[in-house]
N, C-alpha and C positions, 0 to 999 in steps of 0.2 A: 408406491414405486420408489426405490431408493437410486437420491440423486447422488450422481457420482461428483462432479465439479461446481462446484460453486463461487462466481466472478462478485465481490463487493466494488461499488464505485461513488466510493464517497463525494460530496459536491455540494458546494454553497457560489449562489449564483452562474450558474453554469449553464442556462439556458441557451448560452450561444456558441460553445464550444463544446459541450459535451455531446448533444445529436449525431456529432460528427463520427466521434468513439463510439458511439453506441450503435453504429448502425455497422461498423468496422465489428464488434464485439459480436452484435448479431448475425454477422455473416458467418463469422468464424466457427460459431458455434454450432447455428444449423449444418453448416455443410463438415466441418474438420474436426468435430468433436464427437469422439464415439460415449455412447450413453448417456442418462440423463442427466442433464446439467440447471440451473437456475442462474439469473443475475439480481444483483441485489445495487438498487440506485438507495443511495443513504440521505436523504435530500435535509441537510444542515440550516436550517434555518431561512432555507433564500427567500428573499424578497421580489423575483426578478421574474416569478412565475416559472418554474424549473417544474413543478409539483404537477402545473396542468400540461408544462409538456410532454414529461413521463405519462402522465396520464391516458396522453394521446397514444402514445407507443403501446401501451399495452393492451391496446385494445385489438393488435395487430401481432401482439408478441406476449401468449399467455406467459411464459418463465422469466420474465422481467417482471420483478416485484418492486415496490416502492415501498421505505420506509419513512418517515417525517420526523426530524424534529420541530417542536416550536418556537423554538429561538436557534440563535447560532451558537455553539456549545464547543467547536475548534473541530482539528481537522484528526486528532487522534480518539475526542467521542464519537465521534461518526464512524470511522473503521471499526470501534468496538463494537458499533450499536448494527451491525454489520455483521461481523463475523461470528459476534453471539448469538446471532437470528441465521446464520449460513445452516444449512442443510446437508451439504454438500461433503461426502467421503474426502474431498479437498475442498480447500478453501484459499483463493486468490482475492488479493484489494489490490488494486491499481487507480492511479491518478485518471480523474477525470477529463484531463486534457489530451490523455492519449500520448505522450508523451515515449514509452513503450508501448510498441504496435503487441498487440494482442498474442499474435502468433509465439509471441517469446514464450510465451505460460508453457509450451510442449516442454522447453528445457527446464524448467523447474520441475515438470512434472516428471520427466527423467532422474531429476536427482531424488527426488522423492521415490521413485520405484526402486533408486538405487540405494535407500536406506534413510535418509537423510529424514527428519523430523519437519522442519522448514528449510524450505531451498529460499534466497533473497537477490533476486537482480541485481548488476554490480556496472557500476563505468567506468569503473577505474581499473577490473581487473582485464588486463591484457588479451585479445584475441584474436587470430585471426578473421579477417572477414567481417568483422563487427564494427559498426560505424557509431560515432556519437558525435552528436554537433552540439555546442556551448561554445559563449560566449568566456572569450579567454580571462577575463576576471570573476566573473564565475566559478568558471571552470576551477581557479586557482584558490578560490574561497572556498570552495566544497570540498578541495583533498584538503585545505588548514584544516577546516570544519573536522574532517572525519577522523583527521591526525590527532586532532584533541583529544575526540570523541572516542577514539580508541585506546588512546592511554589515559583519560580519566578517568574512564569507566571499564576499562580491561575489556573492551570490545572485542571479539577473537575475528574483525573480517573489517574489508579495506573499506568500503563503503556500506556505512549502516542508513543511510538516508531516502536511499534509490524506493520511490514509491510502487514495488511491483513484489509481491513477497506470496508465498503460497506455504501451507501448512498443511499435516496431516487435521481431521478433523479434533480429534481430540485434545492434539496439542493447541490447538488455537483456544479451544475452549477453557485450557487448563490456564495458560498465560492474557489472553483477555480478562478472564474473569481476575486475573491478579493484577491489572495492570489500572495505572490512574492516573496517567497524566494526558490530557484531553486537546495538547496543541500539539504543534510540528512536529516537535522532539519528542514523540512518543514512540520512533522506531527506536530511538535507543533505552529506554526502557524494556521494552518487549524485547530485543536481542541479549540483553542487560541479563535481563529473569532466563532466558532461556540458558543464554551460556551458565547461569548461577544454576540451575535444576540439570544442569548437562545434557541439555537436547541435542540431537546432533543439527549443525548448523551447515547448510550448505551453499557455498558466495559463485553465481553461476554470470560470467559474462552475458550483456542482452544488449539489444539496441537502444538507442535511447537519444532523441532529438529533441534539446530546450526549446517550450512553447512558449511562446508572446501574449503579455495578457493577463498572467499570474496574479496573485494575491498577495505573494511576498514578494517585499522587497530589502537588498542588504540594508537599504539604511535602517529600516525599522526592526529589520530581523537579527541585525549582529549585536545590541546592545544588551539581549534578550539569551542570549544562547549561556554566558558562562552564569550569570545567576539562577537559568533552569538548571545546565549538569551539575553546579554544586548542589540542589536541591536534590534533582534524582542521585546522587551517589549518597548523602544523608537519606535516603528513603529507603535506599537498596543495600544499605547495614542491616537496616532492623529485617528484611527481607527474612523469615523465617524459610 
Protein backbone atom coordinates (compact mmCIF):
# COMPACT_ATOMS: atom_id res chain seq x y z
CA UNK A 1 0.00 0.00 0.00
CA UNK A 2 1.74 3.18 -0.80
CA UNK A 3 2.03 5.49 2.16
CA UNK A 4 1.21 9.02 1.33
CA UNK A 5 2.72 11.12 4.62
CA UNK A 6 5.18 10.30 6.67
CA UNK A 7 5.69 12.15 10.45
CA UNK A 8 9.66 11.56 11.78
CA UNK A 9 10.11 12.55 15.56
CA UNK A 10 13.25 12.40 16.49
CA UNK A 11 13.98 12.24 20.54
CA UNK A 12 16.56 11.55 23.23
CA UNK A 13 15.09 11.11 26.53
CA UNK A 14 11.65 12.03 25.94
CA UNK A 15 9.85 9.80 27.78
CA UNK A 16 8.13 12.44 29.59
CA UNK A 17 7.20 14.98 27.14
CA UNK A 18 6.97 13.30 24.11
CA UNK A 19 3.46 10.90 25.03
CA UNK A 20 1.94 14.09 25.04
CA UNK A 21 2.75 14.79 21.12
CA UNK A 22 2.33 11.56 20.15
CA UNK A 23 -1.11 11.10 21.11
CA UNK A 24 -1.72 14.81 19.71
CA UNK A 25 -0.04 13.27 16.36
CA UNK A 26 -2.09 10.28 16.58
CA UNK A 27 -5.28 11.99 16.74
CA UNK A 28 -4.60 14.03 13.90
CA UNK A 29 -3.85 11.50 11.86
CA UNK A 30 -6.39 8.97 12.23
CA UNK A 31 -9.20 11.23 11.97
CA UNK A 32 -7.59 14.52 9.52
CA UNK A 33 -5.41 12.73 7.44
CA UNK A 34 -6.68 11.49 4.09
CA UNK A 35 -4.63 8.22 3.07
CA UNK A 36 -1.99 6.19 4.19
CA UNK A 37 0.21 7.67 6.50
CA UNK A 38 3.16 6.11 8.98
CA UNK A 39 5.12 7.88 12.05
CA UNK A 40 8.48 7.28 12.63
CA UNK A 41 9.76 7.77 16.59
CA UNK A 42 13.87 7.97 16.05
CA UNK A 43 14.74 6.98 19.61
CA UNK A 44 18.52 8.73 19.92
CA UNK A 45 20.20 6.93 22.33
CA UNK A 46 17.97 7.59 25.57
CA UNK A 47 18.53 6.18 28.57
CA UNK A 48 15.25 7.20 30.27
CA UNK A 49 13.25 4.15 28.93
CA UNK A 50 11.51 6.15 25.75
CA UNK A 51 12.12 2.67 23.69
CA UNK A 52 9.64 0.60 26.05
CA UNK A 53 7.30 3.48 26.05
CA UNK A 54 6.96 3.63 22.28
CA UNK A 55 6.89 0.12 22.64
CA UNK A 56 3.75 0.43 24.47
CA UNK A 57 2.18 2.70 21.88
CA UNK A 58 2.46 0.47 19.17
CA UNK A 59 0.91 -2.02 20.32
CA UNK A 60 -2.36 0.07 20.07
CA UNK A 61 -0.98 2.07 17.01
CA UNK A 62 0.36 -0.33 14.14
CA UNK A 63 1.89 2.92 11.73
CA UNK A 64 4.09 4.15 14.63
CA UNK A 65 7.40 2.59 14.02
CA UNK A 66 10.37 2.90 16.22
CA UNK A 67 13.79 3.18 15.19
CA UNK A 68 16.85 2.96 17.85
CA UNK A 69 19.95 4.19 17.96
CA UNK A 70 22.52 2.72 20.44
CA UNK A 71 24.18 5.64 21.66
CA UNK A 72 23.40 9.22 21.44
CA UNK A 73 24.63 10.36 17.92
CA UNK A 74 22.91 14.38 18.10
CA UNK A 75 19.76 15.63 16.99
CA UNK A 76 20.54 15.92 13.07
CA UNK A 77 21.56 11.74 12.95
CA UNK A 78 18.47 11.02 14.17
CA UNK A 79 16.31 13.05 11.55
CA UNK A 80 18.61 11.51 9.00
CA UNK A 81 18.10 8.12 10.33
CA UNK A 82 14.51 9.02 9.97
CA UNK A 83 13.77 10.30 6.85
CA UNK A 84 16.03 7.95 5.19
CA UNK A 85 13.78 4.94 6.46
CA UNK A 86 10.43 7.46 5.78
CA UNK A 87 8.19 5.82 3.19
CA UNK A 88 6.10 8.25 2.87
CA UNK A 89 5.23 10.40 -0.78
CA UNK A 90 5.94 13.15 1.94
CA UNK A 91 8.00 13.33 4.48
CA UNK A 92 7.72 15.59 7.84
CA UNK A 93 10.31 15.68 11.22
CA UNK A 94 9.03 17.74 13.85
CA UNK A 95 10.36 18.33 17.38
CA UNK A 96 9.49 15.99 19.95
CA UNK A 97 8.19 18.39 22.39
CA UNK A 98 5.40 19.52 20.30
CA UNK A 99 6.31 22.67 20.12
CA UNK A 100 4.33 23.01 16.70
CA UNK A 101 0.89 21.66 17.05
CA UNK A 102 0.80 19.09 14.44
CA UNK A 103 -2.11 20.54 12.40
CA UNK A 104 0.43 23.06 10.85
CA UNK A 105 1.86 20.15 8.46
CA UNK A 106 -1.62 20.83 6.22
CA UNK A 107 0.15 24.35 5.34
CA UNK A 108 3.39 22.79 4.33
CA UNK A 109 1.56 20.37 2.72
CA UNK A 110 -0.09 23.20 0.66
CA UNK A 111 3.04 24.64 -0.50
CA UNK A 112 4.17 21.48 -1.54
CA UNK A 113 1.05 20.92 -3.73
CA UNK A 114 1.76 24.17 -4.82
CA UNK A 115 5.15 23.42 -6.24
CA UNK A 116 7.47 23.80 -3.69
CA UNK A 117 10.35 20.84 -3.13
CA UNK A 118 10.37 21.51 0.94
CA UNK A 119 7.98 23.75 2.52
CA UNK A 120 9.94 24.85 6.22
CA UNK A 121 7.90 26.24 9.22
CA UNK A 122 8.96 29.86 10.12
CA UNK A 123 8.39 32.46 13.50
CA UNK A 124 9.64 35.00 12.33
CA UNK A 125 7.69 35.37 9.23
CA UNK A 126 4.81 37.76 9.75
CA UNK A 127 1.05 36.53 9.81
CA UNK A 128 -1.98 37.06 10.58
CA UNK A 129 -3.61 34.99 13.21
CA UNK A 130 -0.53 33.13 14.11
CA UNK A 131 0.69 33.13 17.65
CA UNK A 132 4.15 32.25 19.06
CA UNK A 133 5.11 32.61 22.51
CA UNK A 134 9.18 32.78 23.61
CA UNK A 135 10.88 33.94 25.93
CA UNK A 136 12.06 37.68 24.82
CA UNK A 137 15.99 36.80 24.99
CA UNK A 138 15.43 33.91 23.20
CA UNK A 139 13.34 35.13 21.00
CA UNK A 140 16.12 37.89 20.23
CA UNK A 141 18.98 35.18 20.11
CA UNK A 142 17.32 33.26 17.43
CA UNK A 143 16.66 36.25 14.78
CA UNK A 144 20.83 37.19 15.79
CA UNK A 145 21.13 33.34 15.20
CA UNK A 146 19.23 33.12 11.81
CA UNK A 147 20.69 36.77 10.70
CA UNK A 148 24.14 35.19 10.74
CA UNK A 149 22.93 32.02 9.62
CA UNK A 150 21.65 33.69 6.54
CA UNK A 151 24.41 35.76 5.45
CA UNK A 152 27.06 33.16 6.20
CA UNK A 153 25.81 30.73 4.47
CA UNK A 154 23.56 32.50 1.70
CA UNK A 155 20.49 31.21 3.56
CA UNK A 156 17.52 32.32 1.02
CA UNK A 157 14.65 32.21 4.20
CA UNK A 158 14.27 34.17 7.50
CA UNK A 159 14.35 31.37 9.84
CA UNK A 160 16.36 28.09 8.97
CA UNK A 161 16.05 26.53 12.58
CA UNK A 162 12.25 26.10 13.17
CA UNK A 163 12.15 22.12 13.75
CA UNK A 164 8.91 21.38 11.50
CA UNK A 165 10.04 21.09 7.84
CA UNK A 166 8.34 18.64 5.20
CA UNK A 167 9.82 17.50 1.69
CA UNK A 168 8.80 15.92 -1.34
CA UNK A 169 9.92 12.16 -0.83
CA UNK A 170 12.75 12.17 -3.15
CA UNK A 171 14.17 15.41 -2.38
CA UNK A 172 14.52 14.33 1.16
CA UNK A 173 16.31 11.32 0.06
CA UNK A 174 18.43 13.20 -2.32
CA UNK A 175 19.71 15.88 0.35
CA UNK A 176 19.85 13.37 3.62
CA UNK A 177 21.69 11.04 1.93
CA UNK A 178 24.28 14.24 1.27
CA UNK A 179 23.98 15.80 4.33
CA UNK A 180 26.62 15.11 7.50
CA UNK A 181 26.37 17.13 10.13
CA UNK A 182 24.79 15.02 13.11
CA UNK A 183 23.90 18.21 15.78
CA UNK A 184 21.43 21.26 15.92
CA UNK A 185 22.81 22.99 13.16
CA UNK A 186 22.13 20.54 10.73
CA UNK A 187 18.88 22.56 9.42
CA UNK A 188 21.33 24.69 7.97
CA UNK A 189 23.07 22.37 6.10
CA UNK A 190 20.16 20.82 4.57
CA UNK A 191 18.69 24.22 3.47
CA UNK A 192 22.47 25.08 2.51
CA UNK A 193 22.48 21.95 -0.06
CA UNK A 194 19.17 22.59 -1.14
CA UNK A 195 19.29 26.29 -2.10
CA UNK A 196 23.04 25.00 -3.70
CA UNK A 197 21.01 22.14 -6.01
CA UNK A 198 18.07 24.77 -6.57
CA UNK A 199 15.33 23.14 -4.87
CA UNK A 200 12.45 25.15 -4.60
CA UNK A 201 12.25 26.32 -0.92
CA UNK A 202 9.28 27.32 0.66
CA UNK A 203 9.25 29.52 4.29
CA UNK A 204 5.43 29.08 5.48
CA UNK A 205 4.23 30.98 8.74
CA UNK A 206 3.00 28.15 11.69
CA UNK A 207 2.52 28.30 15.28
CA UNK A 208 4.95 27.78 17.41
CA UNK A 209 4.95 27.87 21.42
CA UNK A 210 8.68 27.65 23.40
CA UNK A 211 8.61 24.25 25.70
CA UNK A 212 10.30 24.10 29.17
CA UNK A 213 12.51 21.29 29.60
CA UNK A 214 14.71 21.49 26.56
CA UNK A 215 18.20 20.00 25.96
CA UNK A 216 19.69 23.17 24.92
CA UNK A 217 20.72 25.60 26.43
CA UNK A 218 22.24 29.49 25.27
CA UNK A 219 25.00 29.01 27.55
CA UNK A 220 26.28 25.79 26.14
CA UNK A 221 24.87 26.29 22.87
CA UNK A 222 26.36 29.91 21.71
CA UNK A 223 29.88 29.09 21.99
CA UNK A 224 29.44 26.15 19.66
CA UNK A 225 27.37 27.96 16.85
CA UNK A 226 30.29 30.13 14.89
CA UNK A 227 32.92 27.33 14.82
CA UNK A 228 30.22 24.87 13.32
CA UNK A 229 28.96 27.58 10.40
CA UNK A 230 32.63 28.28 9.68
CA UNK A 231 33.00 24.36 9.41
CA UNK A 232 29.64 23.86 7.28
CA UNK A 233 30.65 26.70 4.85
CA UNK A 234 34.33 25.11 4.31
CA UNK A 235 32.23 21.76 3.66
CA UNK A 236 29.83 23.39 1.39
CA UNK A 237 32.77 24.75 -1.12
CA UNK A 238 33.74 21.36 -1.95
CA UNK A 239 29.93 20.51 -2.31
CA UNK A 240 30.01 19.19 -5.77
Amino acid sequence: MRTDLSIVLPAYNESQRLPSYLGEVQKYLETGCAGAYEAIVVDDGSDDGLGSVIENWQAHWPALRLISHPVNRGKGAAVRTGMLAARGGRALFADADGATPIREEAKLRAALEAGADLAIGSRLLPAAGVSRRRAPIRGLAGRFFAAAARWWLGLPVRDPQCGFKMFRREVARELFARSTEPGYLFDLELLALAHRHGFRIAEVPVEWTEMSAGHLSLARMVPRIFPTMWRLRRRLRDEP
